[in-house]
N, C-alpha and C positions, 0 to 999 in steps of 0.2 A: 178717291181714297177709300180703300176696304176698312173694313171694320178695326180688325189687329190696328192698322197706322192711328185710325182715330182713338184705340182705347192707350196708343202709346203716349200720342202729341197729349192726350187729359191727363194721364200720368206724370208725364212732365212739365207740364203749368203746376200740377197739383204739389208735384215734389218741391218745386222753387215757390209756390207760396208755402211749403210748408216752411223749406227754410228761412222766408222772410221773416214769416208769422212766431220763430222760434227767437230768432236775435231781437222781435221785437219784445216779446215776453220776458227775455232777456233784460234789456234797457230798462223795462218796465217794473223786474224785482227789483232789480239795482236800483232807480232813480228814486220810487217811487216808496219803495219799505226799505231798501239798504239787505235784500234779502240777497246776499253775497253767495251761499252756497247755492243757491236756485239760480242764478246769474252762471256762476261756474258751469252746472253743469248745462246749459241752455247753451250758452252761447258758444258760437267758434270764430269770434273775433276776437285775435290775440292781443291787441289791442285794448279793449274793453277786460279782458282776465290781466292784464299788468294794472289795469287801474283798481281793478280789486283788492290785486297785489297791493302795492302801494298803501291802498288803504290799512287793510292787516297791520302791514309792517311798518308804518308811519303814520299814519294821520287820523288814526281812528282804530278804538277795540285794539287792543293787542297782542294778538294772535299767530305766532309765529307757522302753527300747521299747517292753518289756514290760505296763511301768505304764500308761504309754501307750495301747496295745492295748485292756487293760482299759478304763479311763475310758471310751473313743470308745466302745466299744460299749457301757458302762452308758451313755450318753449318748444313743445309738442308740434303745436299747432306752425309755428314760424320759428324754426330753430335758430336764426339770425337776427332776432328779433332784437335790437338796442335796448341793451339794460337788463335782459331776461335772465341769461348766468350771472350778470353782476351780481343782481339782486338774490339769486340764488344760492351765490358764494357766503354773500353778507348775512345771511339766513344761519347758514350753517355755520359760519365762525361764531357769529353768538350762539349756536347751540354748542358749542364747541367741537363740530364733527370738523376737524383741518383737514384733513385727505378729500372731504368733499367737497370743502369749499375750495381747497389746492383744486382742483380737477375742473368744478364750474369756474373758478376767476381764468383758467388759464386757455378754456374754452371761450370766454367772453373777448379776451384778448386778440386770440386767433381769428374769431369770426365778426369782430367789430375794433378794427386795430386803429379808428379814429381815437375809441373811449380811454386814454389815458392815464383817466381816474384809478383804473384798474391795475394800476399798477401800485397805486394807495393802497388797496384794498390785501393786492397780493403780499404787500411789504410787511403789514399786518398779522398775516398769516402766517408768512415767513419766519416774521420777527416771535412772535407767541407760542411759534413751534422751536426756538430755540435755533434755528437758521439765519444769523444775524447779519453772515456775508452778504446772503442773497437781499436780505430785507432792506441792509444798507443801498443796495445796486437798486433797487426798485425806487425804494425812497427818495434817493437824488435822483434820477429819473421823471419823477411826477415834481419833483420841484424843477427839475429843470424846464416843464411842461408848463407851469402854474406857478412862479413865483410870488405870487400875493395872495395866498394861502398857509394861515399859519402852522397847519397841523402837520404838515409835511414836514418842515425842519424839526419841529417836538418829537416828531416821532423818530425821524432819523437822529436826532441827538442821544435819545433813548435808546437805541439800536448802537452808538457810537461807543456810548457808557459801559454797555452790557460788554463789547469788545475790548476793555481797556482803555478805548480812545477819546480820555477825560477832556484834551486840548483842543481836540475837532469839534467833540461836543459842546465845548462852551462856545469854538466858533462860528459851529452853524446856530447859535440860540443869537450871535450880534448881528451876524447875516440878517437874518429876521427882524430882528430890531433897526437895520436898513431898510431891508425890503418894504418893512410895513409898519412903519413909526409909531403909528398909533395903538399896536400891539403893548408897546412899552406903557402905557396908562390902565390897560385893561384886561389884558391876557397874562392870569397868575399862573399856568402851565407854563410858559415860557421861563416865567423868573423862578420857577421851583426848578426846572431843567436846568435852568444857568446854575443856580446853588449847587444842584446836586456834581454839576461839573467840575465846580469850584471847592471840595469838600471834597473830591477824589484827588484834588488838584494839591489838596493843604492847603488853601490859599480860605482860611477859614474867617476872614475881614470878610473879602466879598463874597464869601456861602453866606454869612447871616445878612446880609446887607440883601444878600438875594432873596433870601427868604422871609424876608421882614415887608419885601416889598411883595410878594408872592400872599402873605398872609393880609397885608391891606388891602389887596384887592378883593381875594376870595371872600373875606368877610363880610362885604357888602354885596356878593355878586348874587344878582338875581335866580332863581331857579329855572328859570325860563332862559336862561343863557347857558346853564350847564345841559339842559335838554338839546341847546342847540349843537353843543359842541358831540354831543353824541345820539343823533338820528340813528333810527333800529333799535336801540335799547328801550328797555320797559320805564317808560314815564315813571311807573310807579315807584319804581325802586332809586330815582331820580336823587332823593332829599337825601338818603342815606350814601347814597354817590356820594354829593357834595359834603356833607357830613365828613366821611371818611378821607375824603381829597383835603378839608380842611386837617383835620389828624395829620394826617402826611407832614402838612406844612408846615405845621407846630413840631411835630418828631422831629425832622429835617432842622427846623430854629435853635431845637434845645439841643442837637449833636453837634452843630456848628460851633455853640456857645460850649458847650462843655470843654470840645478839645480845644479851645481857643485858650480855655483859661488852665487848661492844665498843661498850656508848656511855658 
């Protein structure tokens, strides 16, 4: 072996511990200090940058850029990567950029057409961009996927409303209360949907009946259950959600009772 092959073969052991030596450096911000952007740019396992993701945008610090940052470059790095436009789309619709979370969710669909959920996610977008047809078609679609999932029919009842379709609406909120019984004791989204169906309906008995039962719930409901119901969102602005949701629910009770007594 001449010299050139031998300074190549050193070259090339040296280059792959280099890249061990960096993903381990890697592992070692992350685990070790939780030092995410030193992680980000170290490593090129897409794998390891979704879990940063992740982090960002769920489970710690909240950070959407950040999160951000991540995904694109697990995306980079393994453009089919499960989850990577999801999570991308879901990024952007809370920042409220639609056109780009339309673009990542519809990419996430085409290049991972197991993920389903994604059509949750789409309906959402559809639906808040004021495209209520397409959101309705998404919507029953992921419940036709997932029928023991309550957010699906709230939202598609939502989507039913906005189009006139008071009667569907309040159908798909009993569906629900088949599908998932126990909803009926705990879930005051449901029964403020039902109200708000029944209150398009005239049928202003069962709007406050709904909404009475809508406001027993919410009042005792934990904070940590409104968190649940909405993953991605900023924790912190959590209490003023529920706050507000409860608002709703009281406005809704006292429009019920008004036009009830004044026919």
């Amino acid at each position: 072996m001449n010299k050139r092959h031998v300074y190549i073969v050193i070259f090339t052991v040296l280059f792959f511990i280099f890249l061990s030596y960096r993903e381990s450096l890697a592992q070692y911000a992350w685990i070790k200090y939780g030092n995410a952007g030193a992680a980000i740019f170290l490593t090129s396992n897409a794998q390891l940058v979704m879990q940063i993701g992740d982090h960002f945008f769920n489970r710690g610090g909240y950070d959407l850029d950040r999160a951000e940052k991540a995904f694109r470059k697990a995306v980079r790095l393994e453009p089919d990567i499960p989850m990577g436009h999801y999570q991308l789309a879901r990024i952007y619709f809370v920042k409220g950029e639609t056109e780009r979370a339309l673009e990542e969710i519809n990419l996430e669909i085409t290049l991972n057409q197991w993920n389903l959920r994604s059509f949750y996610i789409r309906g959402l977008i559809y639906g808040y961009g004021k495209r209520f047809e397409a959101a309705e078609n998404d919507f029953r679609r992921f419940i036709e996927w997932t029928p023991k999932e309550w957010a699906g029919y709230n939202d598609l009842a939502w989507v039913l409303a906005e189009r006139g379709k008071y009667a569907d609406a309040a159908s798909t909120i009993k569906k629900a209360f088949e599908e998932i019984p126990e909803v009926m004791k705990n879930n005051p989204w449901l029964w403020n949907s039902l109200g708000v169906a029944y209150l398009n309906l005239e049928d202003y008995i069962k709007a406050e009946e709904a909404f009475l039962k809508a406001e027993e719930i919410a009042v005792s409901m934990p904070l940590a259950e409104w968190l649940k119901a909405y993953p991605g969102n900023d924790s912190d602005n959590a209490s003023k959600g529920l706050e507000n949701f409860k608002f709703a629910i009281q406005a809704n009770l006292k429009k019920s009772r008004i036009v009830e007594k004044s026919l």
